[in-house]
C-alpha positions in Angstrom: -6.4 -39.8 -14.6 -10.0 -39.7 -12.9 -12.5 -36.9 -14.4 -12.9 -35.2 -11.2 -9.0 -34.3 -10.9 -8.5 -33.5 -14.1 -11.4 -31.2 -13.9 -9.5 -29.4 -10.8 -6.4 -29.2 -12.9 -8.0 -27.8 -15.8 -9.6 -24.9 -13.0 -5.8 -24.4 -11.9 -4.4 -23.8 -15.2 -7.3 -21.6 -16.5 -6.4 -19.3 -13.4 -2.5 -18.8 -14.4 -3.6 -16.6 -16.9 -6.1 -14.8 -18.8 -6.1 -16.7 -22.1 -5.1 -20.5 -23.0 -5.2 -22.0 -26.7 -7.0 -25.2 -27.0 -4.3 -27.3 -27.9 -1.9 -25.6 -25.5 -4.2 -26.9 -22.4 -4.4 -29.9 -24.0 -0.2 -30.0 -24.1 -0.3 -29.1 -20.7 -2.2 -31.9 -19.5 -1.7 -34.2 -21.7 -5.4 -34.9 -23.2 -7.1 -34.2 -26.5 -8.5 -31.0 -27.1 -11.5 -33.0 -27.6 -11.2 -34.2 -23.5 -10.2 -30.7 -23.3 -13.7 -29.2 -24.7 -15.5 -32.0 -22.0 -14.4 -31.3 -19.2 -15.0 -27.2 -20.1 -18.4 -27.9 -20.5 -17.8 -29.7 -16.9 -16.6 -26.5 -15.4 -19.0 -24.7 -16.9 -22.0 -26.8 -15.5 -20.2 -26.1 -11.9 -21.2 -22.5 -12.2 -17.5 -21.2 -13.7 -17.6 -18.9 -16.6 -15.4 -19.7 -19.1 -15.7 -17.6 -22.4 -14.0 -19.5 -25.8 -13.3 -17.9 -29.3 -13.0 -19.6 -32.0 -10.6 -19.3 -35.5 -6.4 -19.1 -35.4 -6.3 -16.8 -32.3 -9.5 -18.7 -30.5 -8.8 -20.2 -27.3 -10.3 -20.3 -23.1 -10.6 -17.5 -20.4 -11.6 -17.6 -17.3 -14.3 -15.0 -16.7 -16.1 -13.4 -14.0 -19.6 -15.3 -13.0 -22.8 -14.5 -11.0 -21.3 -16.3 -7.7 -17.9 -16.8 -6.1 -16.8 -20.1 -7.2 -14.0 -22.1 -6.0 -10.6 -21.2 -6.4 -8.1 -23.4 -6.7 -5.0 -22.4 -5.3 -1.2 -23.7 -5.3 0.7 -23.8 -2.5 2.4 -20.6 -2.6 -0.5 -19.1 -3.1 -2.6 -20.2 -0.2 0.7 -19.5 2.0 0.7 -15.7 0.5 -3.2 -15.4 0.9 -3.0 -16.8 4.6 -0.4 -13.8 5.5 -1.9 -11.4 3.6 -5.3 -11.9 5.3 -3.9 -12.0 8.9 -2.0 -8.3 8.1 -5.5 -7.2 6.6 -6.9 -8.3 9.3 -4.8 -6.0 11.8 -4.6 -3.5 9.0 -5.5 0.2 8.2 -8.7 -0.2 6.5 -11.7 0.0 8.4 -14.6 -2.8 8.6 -12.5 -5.7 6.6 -11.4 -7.1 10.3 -14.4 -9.2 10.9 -14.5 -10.3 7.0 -10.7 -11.0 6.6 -10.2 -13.3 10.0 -13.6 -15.2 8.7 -11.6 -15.8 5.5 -9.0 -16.5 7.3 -10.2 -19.3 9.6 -11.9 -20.5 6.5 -8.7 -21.1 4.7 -6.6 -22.1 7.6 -9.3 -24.8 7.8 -8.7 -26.5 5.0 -5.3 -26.5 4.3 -2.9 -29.4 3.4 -1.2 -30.7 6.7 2.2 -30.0 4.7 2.0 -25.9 4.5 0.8 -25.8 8.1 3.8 -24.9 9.4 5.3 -22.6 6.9 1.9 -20.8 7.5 2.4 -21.3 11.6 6.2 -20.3 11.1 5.5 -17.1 9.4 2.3 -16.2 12.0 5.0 -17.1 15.4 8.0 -15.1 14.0 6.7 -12.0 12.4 5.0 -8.9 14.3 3.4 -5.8 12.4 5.0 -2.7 13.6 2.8 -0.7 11.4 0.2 0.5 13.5 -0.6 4.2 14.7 -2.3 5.3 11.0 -5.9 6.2 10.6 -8.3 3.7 9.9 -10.1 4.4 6.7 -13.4 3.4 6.3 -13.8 0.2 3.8 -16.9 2.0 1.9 -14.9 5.2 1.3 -11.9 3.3 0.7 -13.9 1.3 -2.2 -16.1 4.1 -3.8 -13.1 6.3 -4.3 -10.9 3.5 -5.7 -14.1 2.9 -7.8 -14.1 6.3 -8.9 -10.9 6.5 -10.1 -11.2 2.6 -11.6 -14.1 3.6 -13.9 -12.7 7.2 -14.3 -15.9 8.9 -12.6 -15.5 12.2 -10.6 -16.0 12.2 -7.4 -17.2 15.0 -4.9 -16.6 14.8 -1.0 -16.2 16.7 2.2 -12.6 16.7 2.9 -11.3 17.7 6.5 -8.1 19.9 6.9 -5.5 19.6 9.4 -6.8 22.0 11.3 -10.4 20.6 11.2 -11.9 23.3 8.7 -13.8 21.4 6.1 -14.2 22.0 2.5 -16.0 20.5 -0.5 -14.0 19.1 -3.1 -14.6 17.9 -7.1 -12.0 16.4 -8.5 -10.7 13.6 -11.1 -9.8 10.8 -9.0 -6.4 9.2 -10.3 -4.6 6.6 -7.7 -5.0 5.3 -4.3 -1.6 5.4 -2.4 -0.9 3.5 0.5 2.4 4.7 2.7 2.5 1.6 5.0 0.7 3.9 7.3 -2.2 6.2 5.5 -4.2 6.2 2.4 -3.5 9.1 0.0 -5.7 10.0 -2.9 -3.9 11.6 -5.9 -6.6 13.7 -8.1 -7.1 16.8 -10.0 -8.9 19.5 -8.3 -11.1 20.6 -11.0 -11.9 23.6 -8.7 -8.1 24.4 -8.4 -7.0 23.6 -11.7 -4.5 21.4 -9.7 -3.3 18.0 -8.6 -3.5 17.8 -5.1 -2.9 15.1 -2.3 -6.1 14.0 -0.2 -5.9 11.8 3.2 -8.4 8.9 2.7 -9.3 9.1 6.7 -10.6 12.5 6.0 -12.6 12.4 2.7 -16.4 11.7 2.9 -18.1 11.0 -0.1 -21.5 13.4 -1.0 -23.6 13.1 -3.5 -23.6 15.8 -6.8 -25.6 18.5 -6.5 -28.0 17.6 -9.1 -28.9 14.1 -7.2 -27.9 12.5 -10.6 -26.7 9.2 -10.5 -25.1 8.4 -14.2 -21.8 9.5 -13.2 -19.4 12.3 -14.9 -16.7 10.4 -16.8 -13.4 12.0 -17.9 -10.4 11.4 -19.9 -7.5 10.7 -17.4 -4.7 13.1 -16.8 -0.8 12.3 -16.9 0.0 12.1 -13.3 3.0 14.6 -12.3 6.3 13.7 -13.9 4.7 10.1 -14.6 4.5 8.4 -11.6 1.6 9.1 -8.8 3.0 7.1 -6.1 6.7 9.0 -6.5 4.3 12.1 -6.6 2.6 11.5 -3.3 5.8 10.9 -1.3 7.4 14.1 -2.1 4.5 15.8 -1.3 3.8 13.8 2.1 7.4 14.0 3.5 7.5 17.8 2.0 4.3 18.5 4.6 4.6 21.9 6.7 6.4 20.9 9.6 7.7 23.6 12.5 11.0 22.6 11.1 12.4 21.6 7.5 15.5 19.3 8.2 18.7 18.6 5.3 21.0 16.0 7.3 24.2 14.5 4.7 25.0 11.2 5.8 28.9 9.9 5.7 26.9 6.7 3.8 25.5 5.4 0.3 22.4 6.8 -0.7 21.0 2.9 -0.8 22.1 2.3 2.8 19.8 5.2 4.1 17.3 3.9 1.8 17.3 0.2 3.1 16.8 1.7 6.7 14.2 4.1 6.4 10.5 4.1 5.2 9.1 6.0 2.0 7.4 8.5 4.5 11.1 9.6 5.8 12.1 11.9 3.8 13.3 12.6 -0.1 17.1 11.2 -0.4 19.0 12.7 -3.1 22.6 10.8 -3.8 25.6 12.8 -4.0 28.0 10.3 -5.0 31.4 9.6 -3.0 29.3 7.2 -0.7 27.1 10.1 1.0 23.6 10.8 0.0 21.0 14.0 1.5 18.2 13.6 3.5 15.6 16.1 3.4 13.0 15.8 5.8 10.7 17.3 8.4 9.8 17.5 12.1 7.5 19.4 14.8 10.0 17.5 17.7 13.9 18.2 17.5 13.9 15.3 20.1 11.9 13.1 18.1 14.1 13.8 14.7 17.5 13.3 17.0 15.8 9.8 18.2 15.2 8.8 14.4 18.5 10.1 13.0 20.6 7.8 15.9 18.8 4.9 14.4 20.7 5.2 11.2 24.3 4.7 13.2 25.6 6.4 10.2 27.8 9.7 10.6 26.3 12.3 9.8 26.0 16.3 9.4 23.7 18.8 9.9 22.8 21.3 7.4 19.6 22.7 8.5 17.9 24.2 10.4 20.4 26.2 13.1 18.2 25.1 15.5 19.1 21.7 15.4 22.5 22.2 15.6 22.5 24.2 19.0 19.8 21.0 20.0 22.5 18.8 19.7 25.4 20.3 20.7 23.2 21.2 24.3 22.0 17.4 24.4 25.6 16.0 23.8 26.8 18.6 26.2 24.1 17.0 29.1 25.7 13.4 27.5 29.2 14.4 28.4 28.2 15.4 32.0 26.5 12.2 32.2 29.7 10.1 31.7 31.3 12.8 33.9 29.2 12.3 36.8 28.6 16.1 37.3 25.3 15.9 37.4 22.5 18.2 35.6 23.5 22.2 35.0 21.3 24.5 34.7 20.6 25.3 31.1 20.6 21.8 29.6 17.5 20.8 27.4 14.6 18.9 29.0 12.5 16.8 26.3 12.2 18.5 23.2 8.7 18.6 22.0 8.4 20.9 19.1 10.3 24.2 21.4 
């Protein structure tokens, strides 16, 4: 096998994982750990980093260097990285458009004739349908996810629904991303409280005291374990004009499969029906969603969706009947 390939297999192997034995990359491509030490020192001369320990447990890792080297990349990875960078570069995040498509057409440049139309196939039958969320800007975006990386606290302007603004201190825990907004998850120190913060409407400041070493804490349990199942609740729990319970005549899974995480909380109640409990400003809007599901299905509140629909099938009916409008049926619903 010539140098130079081996050499790019060697690079592949390294970046499987974070550790290799010696003699276990020399198994895997069938060389001496002696050939195996070379062409290391090869790498190595290329500008990679790559860290060895010696003794029983000693063995390679791939670590992080002073420039972005090469990566070398199978071929389901370059297909997933080719996706992934067209949807980032339609995505939510702010400023990462210009960066992602110039990744993109480098990549797309240099790939083998044979994934060219897997990549081409996926880009011609797939459309994003997940627009209408907030941009979020890419440096708030990454100082608050580097917060909560290096467990720093973080202070910022945060802007309410109503457009009152406030000052916030809190413990930054996890970024949570709905398919349509940014959450943060942190502690209000202020509060004493975990609380749920839009990304789109959090603006970094600096602390008071202009000090930049940054005040580390000890990170918190997230509530009942799980931040992401801890954002959702709170996010489709949000004060809406009206707080919906529908049962559908359907498997809590089914509802599941057909609706987004935003939707709603589902709660199974066995006998192939299941709960949703959601929200809505629009009783229109909420009947347009609910027909989507072409399940059966009751309503248990509010009251006022119940005389909604009941008036709205009752304009249906003289629909098929050809009787025309009567006074008293319901226009478009927009909240009431």
């Amino acid at each position: 096998m010539e140098t130079s390939v081996r050499v790019l297999r060697l690079l592949s192997v390294l970046q499987q994982r974070r550790e290799w034995a010696g003699d276990e990359l020399a198994e895997r491509l069938d060389v001496t750990t002696r050939t195996v030490r070379n062409d290391v020192d090869r790498l190595r001369r290329l500008g990679y980093r790559i860290e060895a320990t010696t003794g029983p447990g000693g063995g390679y890792r791939l670590g992080p260097g002073n420039a972005l080297p090469p990566l070398v990349l199978d071929d389901d990875e370059a297909v997933a990285v080719a996706v992934g960078l067209r949807a980032a570069a339609a995505g939510s995040v702010a400023g990462i458009e210009d960066a992602s498509l110039r990744a993109l057409t480098k990549l797309e440049r240099t790939l083998p004739g044979r994934l060219r139309p897997r990549v081409d196939a996926l880009k011609s039958a797939t459309v994003s349908a997940a627009g209408g969320g907030p941009a979020v800007d890419l440096d708030t975006l990454t100082r608050i996810a580097s917060a909560a990386h290096g467990h720093e606290r973080l202070r910022f302007a945060y802007a309410a629904h109503g457009g009152e603004e406030s000052v916030r201190d809190v413990e930054p825990h996890t970024l949570v991303y709905t398919g349509r907004r940014w959450y943060l998850l942190a502690w209000d120190t202020d509060r004493r409280d975990w609380r749920t913060f839009r990304a789109d409407r959090i603006r970094p400041l600096p602390r008071p005291d202009r000090s930049e070493a940054p005040m580390r804490f000890v990170p918190r349990e997230p509530p009942g374990g799980d931040a992401a199942a801890h954002v959702l609740q709170g996010v489709t729990a949000a004060p809406f004009r009206y707080r919906v319970r529908v049962r559908f005549a359907a498997p809590a899974a089914v509802i599941a499969e057909r609706s987004t995480p935003t939707s709603g909380r589902i709660t199974d109640l066995g006998d192939d029906g299941c709960e949703l409990a959601t929200g809505t400003d629009s009783l229109y809007d909420l009947v347009t969603y609910l027909g989507k599901f072409e399940v059966p299905f009751t309503v248990l509140d509010p009251p006022e969706l119940r005389d909604f629909l009941r008036d709205l099938a009752q304009r249906y009916m003289n629909a098929t009947e050809g009787s025309g409008p009567s006074a008293g049926t319901p226009g478009r619903d927009r909240g009431r």
